[in-house]
Each structure stands twice: as structure tokens, then as C-alpha cells.
C-alpha positions as CSV (number, residue, x, y, z in Angstrom):
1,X,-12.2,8.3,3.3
2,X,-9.7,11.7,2.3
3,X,-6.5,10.7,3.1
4,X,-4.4,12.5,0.3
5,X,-3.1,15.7,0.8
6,X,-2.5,18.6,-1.7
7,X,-0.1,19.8,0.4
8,X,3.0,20.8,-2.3
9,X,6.3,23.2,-2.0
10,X,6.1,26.0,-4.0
11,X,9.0,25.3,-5.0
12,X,12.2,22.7,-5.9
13,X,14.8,22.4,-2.5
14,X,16.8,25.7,-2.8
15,X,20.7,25.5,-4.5
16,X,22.3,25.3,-1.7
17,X,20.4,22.4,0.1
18,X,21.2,20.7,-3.3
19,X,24.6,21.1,-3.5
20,X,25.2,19.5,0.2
21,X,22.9,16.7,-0.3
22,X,22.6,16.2,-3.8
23,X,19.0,16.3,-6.2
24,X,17.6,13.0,-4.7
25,X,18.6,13.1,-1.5
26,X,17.5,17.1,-1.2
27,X,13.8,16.0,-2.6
28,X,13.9,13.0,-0.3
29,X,14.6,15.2,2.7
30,X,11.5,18.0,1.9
31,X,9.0,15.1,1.1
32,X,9.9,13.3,4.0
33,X,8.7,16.6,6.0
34,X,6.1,17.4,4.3
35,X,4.9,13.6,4.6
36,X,5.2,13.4,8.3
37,X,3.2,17.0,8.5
38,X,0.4,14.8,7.6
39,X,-1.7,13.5,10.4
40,X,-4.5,12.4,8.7
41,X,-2.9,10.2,6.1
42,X,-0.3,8.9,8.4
43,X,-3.0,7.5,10.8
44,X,-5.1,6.1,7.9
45,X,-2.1,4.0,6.5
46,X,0.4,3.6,9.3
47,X,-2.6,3.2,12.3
48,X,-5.3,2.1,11.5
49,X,-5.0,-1.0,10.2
50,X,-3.9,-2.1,13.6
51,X,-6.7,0.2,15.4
52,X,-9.2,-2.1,13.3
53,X,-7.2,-5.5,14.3
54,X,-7.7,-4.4,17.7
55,X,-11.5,-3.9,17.3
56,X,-11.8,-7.5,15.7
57,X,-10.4,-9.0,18.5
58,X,-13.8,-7.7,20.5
59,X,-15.6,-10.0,18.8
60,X,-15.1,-13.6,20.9
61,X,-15.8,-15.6,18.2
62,X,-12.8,-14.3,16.2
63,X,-10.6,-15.6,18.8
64,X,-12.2,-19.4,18.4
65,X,-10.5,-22.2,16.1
66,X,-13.1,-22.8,13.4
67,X,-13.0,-25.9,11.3
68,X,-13.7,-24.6,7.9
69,X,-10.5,-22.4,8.1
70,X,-8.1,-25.4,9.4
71,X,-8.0,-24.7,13.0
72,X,-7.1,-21.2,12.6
73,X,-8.9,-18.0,14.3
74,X,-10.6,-15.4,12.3
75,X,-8.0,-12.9,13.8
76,X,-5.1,-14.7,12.7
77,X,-6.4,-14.2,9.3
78,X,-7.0,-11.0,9.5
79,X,-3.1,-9.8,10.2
80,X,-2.2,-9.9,6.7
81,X,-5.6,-8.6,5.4
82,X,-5.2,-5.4,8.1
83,X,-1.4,-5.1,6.2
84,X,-2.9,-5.4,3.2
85,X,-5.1,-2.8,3.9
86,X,-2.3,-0.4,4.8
87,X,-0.5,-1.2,1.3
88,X,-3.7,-0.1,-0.3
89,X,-4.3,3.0,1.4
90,X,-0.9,4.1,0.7
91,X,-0.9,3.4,-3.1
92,X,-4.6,4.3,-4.1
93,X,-5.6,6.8,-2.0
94,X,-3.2,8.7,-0.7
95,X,0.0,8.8,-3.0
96,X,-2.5,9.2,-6.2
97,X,-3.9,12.6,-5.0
98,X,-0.3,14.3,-3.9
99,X,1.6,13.1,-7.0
100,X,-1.1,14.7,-9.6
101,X,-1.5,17.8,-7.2
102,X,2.7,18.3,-8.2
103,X,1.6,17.9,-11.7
104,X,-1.5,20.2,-11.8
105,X,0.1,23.1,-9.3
106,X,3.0,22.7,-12.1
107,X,5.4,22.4,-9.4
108,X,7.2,19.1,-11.9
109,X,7.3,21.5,-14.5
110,X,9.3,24.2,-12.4
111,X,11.4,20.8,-11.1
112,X,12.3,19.8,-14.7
113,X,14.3,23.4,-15.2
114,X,16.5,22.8,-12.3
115,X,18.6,20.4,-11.2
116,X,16.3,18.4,-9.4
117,X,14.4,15.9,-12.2
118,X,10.7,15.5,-11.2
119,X,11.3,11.5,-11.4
120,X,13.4,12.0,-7.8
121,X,9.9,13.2,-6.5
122,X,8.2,10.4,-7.8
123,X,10.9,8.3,-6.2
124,X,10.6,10.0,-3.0
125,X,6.5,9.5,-2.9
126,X,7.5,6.0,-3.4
127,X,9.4,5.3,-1.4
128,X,8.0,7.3,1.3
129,X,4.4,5.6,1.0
130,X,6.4,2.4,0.8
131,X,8.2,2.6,4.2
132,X,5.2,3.7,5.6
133,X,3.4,0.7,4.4
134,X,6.4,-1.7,5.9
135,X,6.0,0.2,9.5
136,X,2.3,-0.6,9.6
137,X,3.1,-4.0,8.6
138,X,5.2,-4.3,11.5
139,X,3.5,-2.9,14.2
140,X,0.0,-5.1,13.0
141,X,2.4,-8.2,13.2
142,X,3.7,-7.1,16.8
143,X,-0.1,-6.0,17.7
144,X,-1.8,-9.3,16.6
145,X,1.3,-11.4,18.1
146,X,1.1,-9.1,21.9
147,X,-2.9,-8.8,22.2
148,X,-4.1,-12.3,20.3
149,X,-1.3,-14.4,20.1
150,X,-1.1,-14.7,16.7
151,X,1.6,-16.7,15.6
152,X,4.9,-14.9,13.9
153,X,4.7,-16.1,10.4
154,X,6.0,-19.7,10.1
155,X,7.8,-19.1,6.5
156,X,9.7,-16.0,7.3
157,X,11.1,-15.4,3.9
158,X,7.7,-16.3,1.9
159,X,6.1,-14.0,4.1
160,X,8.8,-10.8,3.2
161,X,8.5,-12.0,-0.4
162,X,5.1,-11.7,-0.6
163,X,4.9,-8.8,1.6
164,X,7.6,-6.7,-0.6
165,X,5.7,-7.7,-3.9
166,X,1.6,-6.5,-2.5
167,X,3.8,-3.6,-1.2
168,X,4.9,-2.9,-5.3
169,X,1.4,-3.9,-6.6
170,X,0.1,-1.2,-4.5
171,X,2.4,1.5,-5.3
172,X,2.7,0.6,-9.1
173,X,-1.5,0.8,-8.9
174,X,-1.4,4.2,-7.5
175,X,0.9,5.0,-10.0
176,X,-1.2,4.0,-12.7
177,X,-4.1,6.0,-11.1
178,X,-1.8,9.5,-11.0
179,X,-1.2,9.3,-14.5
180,X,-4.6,8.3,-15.7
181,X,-5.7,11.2,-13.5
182,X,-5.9,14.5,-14.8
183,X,-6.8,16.7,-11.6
184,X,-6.1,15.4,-7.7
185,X,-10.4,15.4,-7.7
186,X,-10.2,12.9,-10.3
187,X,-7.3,11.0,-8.7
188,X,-9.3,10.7,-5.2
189,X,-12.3,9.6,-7.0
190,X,-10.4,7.6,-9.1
191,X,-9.0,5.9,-5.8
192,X,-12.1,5.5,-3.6
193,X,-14.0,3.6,-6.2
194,X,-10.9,1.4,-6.8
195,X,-10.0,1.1,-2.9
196,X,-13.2,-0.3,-2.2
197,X,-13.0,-2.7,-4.9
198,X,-9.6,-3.7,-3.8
199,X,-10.8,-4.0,0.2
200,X,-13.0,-7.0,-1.4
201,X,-10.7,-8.7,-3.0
202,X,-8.0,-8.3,0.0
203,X,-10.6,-10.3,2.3
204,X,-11.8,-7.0,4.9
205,X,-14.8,-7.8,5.0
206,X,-15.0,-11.4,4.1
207,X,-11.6,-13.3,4.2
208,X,-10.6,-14.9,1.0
209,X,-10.3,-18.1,2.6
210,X,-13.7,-17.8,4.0
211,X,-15.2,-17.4,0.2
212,X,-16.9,-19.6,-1.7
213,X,-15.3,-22.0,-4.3
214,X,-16.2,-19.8,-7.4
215,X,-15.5,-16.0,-5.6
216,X,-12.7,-17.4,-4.1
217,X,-11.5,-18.5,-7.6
218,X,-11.8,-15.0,-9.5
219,X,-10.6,-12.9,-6.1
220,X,-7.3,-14.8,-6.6
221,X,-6.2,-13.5,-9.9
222,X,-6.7,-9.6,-8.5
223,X,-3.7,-8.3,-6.9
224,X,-4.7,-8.3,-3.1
225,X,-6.7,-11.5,-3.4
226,X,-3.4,-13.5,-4.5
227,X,-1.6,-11.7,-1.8
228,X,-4.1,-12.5,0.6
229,X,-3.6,-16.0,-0.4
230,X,0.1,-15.9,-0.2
231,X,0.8,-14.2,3.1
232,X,-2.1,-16.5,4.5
233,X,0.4,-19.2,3.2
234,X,3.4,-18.1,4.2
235,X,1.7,-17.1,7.9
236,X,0.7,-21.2,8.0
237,X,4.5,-22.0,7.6
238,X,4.2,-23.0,3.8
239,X,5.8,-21.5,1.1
240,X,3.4,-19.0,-1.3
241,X,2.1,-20.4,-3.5
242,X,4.2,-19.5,-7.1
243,X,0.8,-18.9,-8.7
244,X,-0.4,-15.9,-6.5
245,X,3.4,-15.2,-6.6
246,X,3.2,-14.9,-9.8
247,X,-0.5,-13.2,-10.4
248,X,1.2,-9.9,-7.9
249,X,4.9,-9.8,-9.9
250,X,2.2,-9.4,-12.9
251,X,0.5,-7.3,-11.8
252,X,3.0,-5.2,-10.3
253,X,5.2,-5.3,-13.9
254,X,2.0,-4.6,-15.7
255,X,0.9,-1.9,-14.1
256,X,4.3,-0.1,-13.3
257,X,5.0,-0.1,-17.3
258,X,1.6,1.3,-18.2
259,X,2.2,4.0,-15.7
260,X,5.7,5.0,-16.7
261,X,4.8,5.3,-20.3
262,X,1.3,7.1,-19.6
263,X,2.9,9.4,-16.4
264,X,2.8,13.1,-17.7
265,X,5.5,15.5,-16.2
266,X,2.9,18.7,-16.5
């Protein structure tokens, strides 16, 4: 699945848009259009997960309480896996490609002789993919609570806590993925093999909870199988567990130093 785009200005926001809005907000601005000129990646990380909740829900014996996961449906597990899938589209497949398509077009190098510094891109792509990520989150939460009844997550703050750190994991992995990547090829073949892998571990195809013993043991010290674990927590009305709390502010820390120190401007 392509969802990156190439797309790049050819060059930094002009003077004068600068001067009115300042570097940041003048970057912010242009990404934001170029961003929403992108059907394709916008549907992949801000639609589909809630297209795919919506197919689940087909399938009647998704919408039956089964004993081995507590009473609780199969679809009401899946509303936090479907966000989780949004959070890793965003951050390994389609911010990896766009960020190292700046840096290969040497678009950050033309940045870094104005006033515009190339990190106010990287900020931008950020938080761009990031807000995107949050929207989807949103509308899968409204979609599972309209169309299944899915309860509204009984430990509201557990849930945004864990929701705001899978959100950084992501990002801070796609991160690392840019600046391991030399070309945008490498970084969307880079992210494929890692967005399958991470698909796993976030439970798509076989929820976490639904694993055996063993699997289940080794899924949770990836990032997307703690946060599985802790928004399934949080959606039960408990508080996440510290642990997976933990394993994603590791992760996210980890990860988000190796790619600030390995991140080349050009």
C-alpha cells in the first residue's frame, strides 16, 4: 500500500509570507496544503481505519460476547486496533517517504539558507501526520460507538494517555525510518516491511488479547502490542497498565533520539 507522496515545493514560503506569519507558522501553512492535496494518503490514514471497522461489523459473530475475551465483542476490540492502525500508517508509511523526498530533491538544503530552518518542516510533517492520526481516532471511536455500540472508553484519561503516547511511538518510528533512509524508494520499502510487522503486533489480524500465552508475551514489549494492551485497558475502564505505559514512552524516547542524532538535513 503507496500512501506517501513525493509531492515537495520547489521552494521555502516566499519573504513576504514569512514576514506576516513568521518561519514556522509560514512552513506550517504550505504543508498543511500540500497535505490536504493528498487524497490518497488522507483516506489511507484518516478513512480507512473506520471503512475496515465498518466491514468487521459484517461479520455476526464479531458482534457476540465471547467468553475467552471477558464478555467483550470482537468489534469492541478492534476500535483501538483500527486507531492504532491509523497511527501506523501515518508514521511508517506515509511521513517516511515525503520527509526524505525534501531531503533527496534538496529542497532542506535550499531551507537551511533562508530564514525558514528545515527543523520547522519536520515539525510541520509532524505534526500534521499527528493531527491526522487524532481525527481518525475520533471518528473510529464515534463509528464503533454509532454503528456497534461500542462503549466510550471507561478510563477517559488512560485512554488519551495512551492514545497521545502510540501517537509519538509512531511518529518518532517514522522518523527513525527517514533518516535511516537514503532515497524516498528506500524509505517506502523501508516502511512496508515494517508496517506489516507492526499490523501484527497492533492485533489486525489477530487481537492481542486473543493470542496465545507466549505470543502474547513477546507482542507486548513492541510498541503497538503494549498500546494495544493499554487502550484495551483503558477502553475496560481500568487504568493502563504502567508496564505497556512504560514499554511505548521507551520506545517513543528511544527511537526519537536515534533519529535526531542520525536525521541528515541534505
Amino acid at each position: 500500500m503507496q500512501t506517501g507522496t513525493t509531492t515537495a515545493p520547489a521552494t521555502a514560503p516566499g519573504p513576504s509570507a514569512v514576514r506576516r506569519r513568521g518561519p514556522a507558522a509560514a512552513v506550517l501553512i504550505a504543508e498543511t496544503r500540500l497535505f490536504l492535496r493528498e487524497p490518497g494518503s488522507l483516506f489511507w490514514v484518516f478513512a480507512f481505519p473506520s471503512v475496515l471497522l465498518v466491514i468487521l461489523g459484517f461479520v455476526p459473530a464479531f458482534k457476540e460476547a465471547q467468553d475467552d475475551l471477558g464478555g467483550r465483542r470482537v468489534i469492541d476490540l478492534y476500535v483501538p486496533i483500527s486507531i492504532l492502525l491509523a497511527m501506523i500508517t501515518a508514521g511508517v508509511q506515509a511521513m517516511p517517504p515525503v520527509l526524505t523526498a525534501y531531503r533527496e530533491r534538496g529542497i532542506l538544503r535550499r531551507m537551511s539558507a533562508t530564514p525558514v530552518r528545515p527543523s520547522a518542516l519536520l515539525a510541520a510533517q509532524i505534526l500534521l501526520h499527528g493531527a491526522a492520526c487524532l481525527g481518525s481516532a475520533l471518528l473510529v471511536t464515534v463509528v464503533g460507538r454509532t454503528a456497534y455500540g461500542v462503549p466510550l472508553p471507561g478510563q477517559p484519561a488512560g485512554y488519551l494517555l495512551a492514545l497521545l503516547l502510540s501517537a509519538a511511538a509512531a511518529l518518532c518510528l517514522g522518523a527513525t525510518i527517514c533518516a535511516l533512509s537514503r532515497t524516498a524508494k528506500a524509505a517506502t520499502a523501508v516502511g512496508s516491511v515494517a508496517y506489516l510487522v507492526m499490523m501484527f503486533t497492533a492485533g489486525v489480524w489477530l487481537p492481542v488479547q486473543a493470542m496465545p500465552d507466549i505470543l502474547r508475551r513477546i507482542v507486548e514489549i513492541t510498541p503497538f502490542g503494549a498500546a494495544s494492551q493499554a487502550l484495551e485497558q483503558a477502553a475496560s475502564g481500568s487504568w493502563p497498565g504502567w508496564i505497556h505505559l512504560g514499554v511505548l514512552a521507551l520506545w517513543t524516547v528511544v527511537t526519537g533520539v536515534a533519529a535526531s542524532r542520525m536525521f541528515r538535513w541534505q
